[in-house]
C-alpha positions, 0 to 999 in steps of 0.5 A: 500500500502506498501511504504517501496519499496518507501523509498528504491528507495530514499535511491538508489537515495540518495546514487547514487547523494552521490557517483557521487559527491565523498561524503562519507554518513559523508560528506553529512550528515555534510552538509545536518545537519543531524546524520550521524546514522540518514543518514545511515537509510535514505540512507539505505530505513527507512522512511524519510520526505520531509524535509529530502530530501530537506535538503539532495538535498541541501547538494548534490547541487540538487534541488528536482525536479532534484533529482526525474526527475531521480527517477525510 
């Protein structure tokens, strides 16, 4: 199976939460404490872990499970 379909769409959701909350991707990734290079690859569909994602749902101030109740 191919994931990288995967990564996108959480790229898509990422950068969704991001813009509704008036967040540039160095803002967030300030408050994620994550590179903000790093940021653009997750946010642009690379592979990205939980972890990321959890470090992510918390700099947006989401939780996981509202971060993909959405997920499509």
């Amino acid at each position: 199976m191919n994931y990288n379909y995967l990564y996108k769409k959480v790229g898509e959701r990422i950068e969704e939460l991001r813009k509704d909350k008036n967040l540039t991707q160095e803002k967030l990734a300030e408050k994620a404490e994550l590179h903000r290079a790093y940021f653009w690859d997750v946010e642009n569909g690379k592979n990205v872990s939980i972890k990321t994602i959890y470090k992510i749902c918390k700099g947006l101030g989401v939780s996981l499970s509202d971060f993909f109740n959405n997920f499509n």
